[in-house]
N, C-alpha and C positions, 0 to 999 in steps of 0.2 A: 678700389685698389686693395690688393692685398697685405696685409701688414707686415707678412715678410719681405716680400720685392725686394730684392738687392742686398737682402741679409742672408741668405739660405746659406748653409754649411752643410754642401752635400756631402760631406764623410763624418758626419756629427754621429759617436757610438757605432754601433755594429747594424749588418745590414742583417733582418730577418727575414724576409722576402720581398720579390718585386713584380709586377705585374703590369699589365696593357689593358687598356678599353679605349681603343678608335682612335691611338696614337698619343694617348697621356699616360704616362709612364707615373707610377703608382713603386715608394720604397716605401715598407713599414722598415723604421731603424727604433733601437732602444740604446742607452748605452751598457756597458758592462756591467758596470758598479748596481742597474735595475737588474739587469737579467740574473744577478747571483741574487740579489734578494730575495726575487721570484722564487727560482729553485730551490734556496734557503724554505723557504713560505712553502712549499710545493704547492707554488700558483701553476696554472697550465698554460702557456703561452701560445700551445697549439690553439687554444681554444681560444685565446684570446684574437690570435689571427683570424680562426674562421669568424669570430664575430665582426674583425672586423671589414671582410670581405663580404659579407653577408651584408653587406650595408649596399651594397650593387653598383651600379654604374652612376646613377641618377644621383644616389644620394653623396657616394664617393665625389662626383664632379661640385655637386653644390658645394660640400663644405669644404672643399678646397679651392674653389672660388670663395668663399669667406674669411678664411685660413681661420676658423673653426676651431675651439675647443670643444671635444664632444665624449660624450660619459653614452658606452655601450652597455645598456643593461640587459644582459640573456638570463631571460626568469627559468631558462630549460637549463642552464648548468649552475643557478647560482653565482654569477661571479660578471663582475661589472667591470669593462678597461676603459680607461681614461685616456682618451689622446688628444693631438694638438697639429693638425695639419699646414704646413707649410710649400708655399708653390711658387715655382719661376716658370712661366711661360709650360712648356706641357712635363713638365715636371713637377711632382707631389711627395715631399716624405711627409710619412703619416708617424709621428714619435711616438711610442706608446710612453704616457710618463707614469700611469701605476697601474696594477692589480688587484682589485678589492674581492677577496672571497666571498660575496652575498648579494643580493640583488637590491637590497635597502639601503640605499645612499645617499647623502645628501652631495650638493658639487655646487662649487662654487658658481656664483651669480655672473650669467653671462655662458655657461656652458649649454652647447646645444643636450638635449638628451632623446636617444634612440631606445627602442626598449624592443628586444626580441623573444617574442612568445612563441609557444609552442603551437603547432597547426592544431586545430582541432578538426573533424569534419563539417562542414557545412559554416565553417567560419572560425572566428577567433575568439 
């Protein structure tokens, strides 16, 4: 079971985008008081989006059937987001809770970690 179940606060901070894969509705939210820090930091939040949609369908559904804390590290822009997936039935907010400019992290014990590299040809 998921740790949120029957806790979720779907209007928790601001909605950054929302999205579908096969009728599970997907909100990344942050609250305000992050998103000025960010842009304080001139962290990139676009970027942090793509990384975290670039996690796909497969991976998107797993760690929201776990309700998942999970540390995206993208070695192509430098800059790692930490999030924390929460799900009621086909509904997912994905919270981003920070922004780390650099791809060398440590995260706390129990965090899944994804790591996205750059293509090379003929493999990675």
């Amino acid at each position: 079971m998921n740790r949120f179940e029957g806790k979720l606060n779907k209007e928790h901070g601001i909605k950054l985008i929302d999205f579908r894969f096969n009728g599970q509705k997907f909100e990344v939210r942050t609250t305000n008081h992050s998103l000025e820090r960010f842009k304080e930091r001139n962290l990139d939040v676009d970027e942090a989006l793509g990384s975290i949609v670039a996690l796909g369908r497969a991976r998107l559904n797993y760690f929201a059937e776990q309700g998942a804390d999970v540390a995206i590290i993208d070695k192509v822009i430098g800059q790692t987001v930490i999030i924390t997936f929460e799900s009621e039935g086909d509904y997912t907010q994905i919270r981003i809770a920070t922004i780390i400019p650099r791809d060398n992290v440590f995260v706390k014990e129990g965090t899944k970690i994804y790591c996205l590299k750059e293509y090379k040809q003929g493999g990675f």
